[in-house]
Structure formats: structure tokens, C-alpha cells
C-alpha positions in Angstrom: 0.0 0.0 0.0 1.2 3.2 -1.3 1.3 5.9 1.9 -1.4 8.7 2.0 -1.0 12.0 1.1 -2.7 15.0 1.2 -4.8 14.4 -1.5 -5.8 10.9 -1.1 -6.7 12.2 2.6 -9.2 14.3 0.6 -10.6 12.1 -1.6 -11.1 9.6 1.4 -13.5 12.5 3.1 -14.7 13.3 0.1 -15.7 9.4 -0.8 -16.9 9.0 2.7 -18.9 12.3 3.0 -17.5 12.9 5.6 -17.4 17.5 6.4 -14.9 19.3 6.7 -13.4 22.4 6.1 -9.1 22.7 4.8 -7.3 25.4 4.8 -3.9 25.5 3.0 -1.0 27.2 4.0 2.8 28.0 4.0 4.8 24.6 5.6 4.1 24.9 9.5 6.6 22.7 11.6 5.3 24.0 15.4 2.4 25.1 17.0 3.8 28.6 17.7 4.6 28.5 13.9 0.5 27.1 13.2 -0.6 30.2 15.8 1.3 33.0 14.1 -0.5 32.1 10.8 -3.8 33.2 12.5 -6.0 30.8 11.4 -9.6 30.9 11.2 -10.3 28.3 14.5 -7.0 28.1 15.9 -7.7 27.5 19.0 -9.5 24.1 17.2 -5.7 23.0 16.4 -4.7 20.2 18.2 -1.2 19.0 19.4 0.3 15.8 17.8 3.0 13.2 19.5 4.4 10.4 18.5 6.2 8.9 21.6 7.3 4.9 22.3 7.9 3.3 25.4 11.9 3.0 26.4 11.8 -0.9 24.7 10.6 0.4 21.1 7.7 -1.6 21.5 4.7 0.5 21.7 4.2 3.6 19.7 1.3 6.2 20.4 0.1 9.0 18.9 -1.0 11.6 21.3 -3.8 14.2 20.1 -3.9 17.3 22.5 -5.3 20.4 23.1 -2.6 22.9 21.4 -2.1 24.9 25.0 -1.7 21.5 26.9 1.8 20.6 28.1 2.4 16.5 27.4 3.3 15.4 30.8 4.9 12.0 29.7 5.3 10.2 33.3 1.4 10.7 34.1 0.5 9.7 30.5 2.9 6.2 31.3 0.8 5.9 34.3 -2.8 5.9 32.6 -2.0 3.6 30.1 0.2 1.6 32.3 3.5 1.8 29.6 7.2 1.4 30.4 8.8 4.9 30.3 7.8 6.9 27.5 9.6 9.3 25.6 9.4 10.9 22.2 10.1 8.9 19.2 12.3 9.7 16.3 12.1 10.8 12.9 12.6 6.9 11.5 10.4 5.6 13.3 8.2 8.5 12.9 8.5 7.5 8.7 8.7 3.6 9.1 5.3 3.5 11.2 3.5 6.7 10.0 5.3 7.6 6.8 5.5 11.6 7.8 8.2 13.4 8.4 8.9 15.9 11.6 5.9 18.7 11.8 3.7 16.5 9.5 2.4 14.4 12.5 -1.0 14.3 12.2 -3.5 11.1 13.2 -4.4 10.5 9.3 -0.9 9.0 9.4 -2.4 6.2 11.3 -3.7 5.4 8.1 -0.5 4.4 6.7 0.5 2.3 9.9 0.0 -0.8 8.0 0.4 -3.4 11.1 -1.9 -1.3 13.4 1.4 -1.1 15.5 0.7 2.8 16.8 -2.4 3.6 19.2 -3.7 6.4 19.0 -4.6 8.5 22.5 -6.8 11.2 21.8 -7.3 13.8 25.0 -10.8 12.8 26.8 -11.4 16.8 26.3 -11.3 16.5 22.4 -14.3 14.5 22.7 -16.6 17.7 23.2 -14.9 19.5 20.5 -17.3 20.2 17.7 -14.4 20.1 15.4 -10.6 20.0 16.0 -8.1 20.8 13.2 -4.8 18.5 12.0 -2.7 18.6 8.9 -3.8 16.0 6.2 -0.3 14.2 5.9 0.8 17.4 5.1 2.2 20.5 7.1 0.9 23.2 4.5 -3.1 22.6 5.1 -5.2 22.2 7.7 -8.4 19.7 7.9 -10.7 20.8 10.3 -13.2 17.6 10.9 -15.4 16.2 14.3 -13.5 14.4 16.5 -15.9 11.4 16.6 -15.7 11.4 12.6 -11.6 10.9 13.0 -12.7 8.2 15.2 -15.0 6.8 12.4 -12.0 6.8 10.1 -9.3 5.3 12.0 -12.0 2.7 13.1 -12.8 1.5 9.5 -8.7 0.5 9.4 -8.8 -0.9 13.1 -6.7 1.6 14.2 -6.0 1.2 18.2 -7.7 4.5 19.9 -7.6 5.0 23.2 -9.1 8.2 25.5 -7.2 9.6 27.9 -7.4 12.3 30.6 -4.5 14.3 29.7 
């Protein structure tokens, strides 16, 4: 399978009819980069990690309110991990096939083997919509969380919700 990219992120909302809204802009690589863009519903962005547990083991990808500081040792504790820290930019490619500031749950869709859970912030949950890149750092797709969860779910993606 051939990884997703923006536009086959697209089409796949499209095909499902699933709404949204994207807004396309200059490569953003940080959130303070995303903010001084001044975005229509910025403060819809959310934060994306992709950490691993100290054996390589277990990968997650952590979706976060963008003002939320990841607080790694009481994230190990609620999903009862080994030591977590952030993972690098192979493994980053090899599970999700992005690159740094491209992290973004839609590259779940590429994890092939279902190896990365995804932990999505129990807050998101009452989010009408929340906005991530679409495999790419130069839009934004702003979609409801419980249709990510939709998506993800038709591959059999691991999602977990966590008070973060």
C-alpha cells in the first residue's frame, strides 16, 4: 500500500462524506509556527505526538489540546506503559510515513500493522471540530472528532481516551 498523502486524505473524506473544512498554507513545523499564521479556529488546532515506550515496543500517537503541556510520566501511568519518551524521525517514517511537523492522526492510516495507538485527549471529545494537517504540514483539515474516530475505526486503528 502506497502511503497517503494529502490528497488521497481528501478524496477519502470526500468518498466518505465525511465534512470538513481545509485550509492551505505556508509549511508549518510548530504550534507557535500554526498560531502565528492566524487561522480561522485556531484554537481548534490540536497538538500531535508520537512517543514509544523505552523498549521500542509500543508507539502512540497523542492528540492534545494545542495549550496542553504532554506530561509524559502521568501519560505512562494511565495507560500503564514502560517509560515513554518521544520517538524519532525513522520511526516517525517507518510506522506513520510523515516526516517531523507533518504528525498528524491520518498517518495512522499508513501504519499498515496497526502497530501505533492512538490517545486522543478525553477533552477532544466535546470539541465540535478539532483541526490537524492532512499528511501534510501546508493545510489544515478541520473535521469532528468522533468522525476521525470513524475513520481510523474502518482501518482498526488502536484508539484509546485519555485524561490528559
Amino acid at each position: 500500500m502506497s502511503a497517503l498523502n494529502k490528497n488521497s486524505i481528501i478524496d477519502l473524506l470526500d468518498k466518505t462524506r465525511v465534512p470538513y473544512e481545509i485550509i492551505d498554507h505556508p509549511a508549518v513545523f510548530t504550534i507557535e509556527e500554526m498560531e502565528r499564521l492566524q487561522l480561522t479556529h485556531m484554537d481548534k488546532v490540536v497538538k500531535n505526538l508520537f512517543i514509544r515506550d523505552d523498549k521500542k515496543r509500543n508507539y502512540y500517537l497523542v492528540l492534545m489540546q494545542k495549550d496542553k503541556s504532554a506530561n509524559l510520566k502521568e501519560l505512562r501511568t494511565k495507560i500503564e506503559s514502560k517509560p515513554l519518551s518521544f520517538a524519532g524521525e525513522d520511526d516517525l517514517y517507518k510506522y506513520l510515513k510523515l516526516r517531523k511537523g507533518e504528525v498528524t492522526p491520518f498517518g495512522a492510516l499508513n501504519d499498515e500493522d496497526n502497530t501505533v495507538t492512538v490517545i486522543i485527549d478525553s477533552e477532544l471529545k466535546d470539541y465540535e471540530f478539532i483541526g490537524v494537517h492532512p499528511n501534510d504540514n501546508t493545510a489544515t483539515v478541520f473535521i469532528s472528532p468522533d468522525d476521525l474516530v470513524k475513520i481510523l475505526d474502518t482501518k482498526g486503528q488502536k484508539i484509546m481516551f485519555v485524561d490528559l
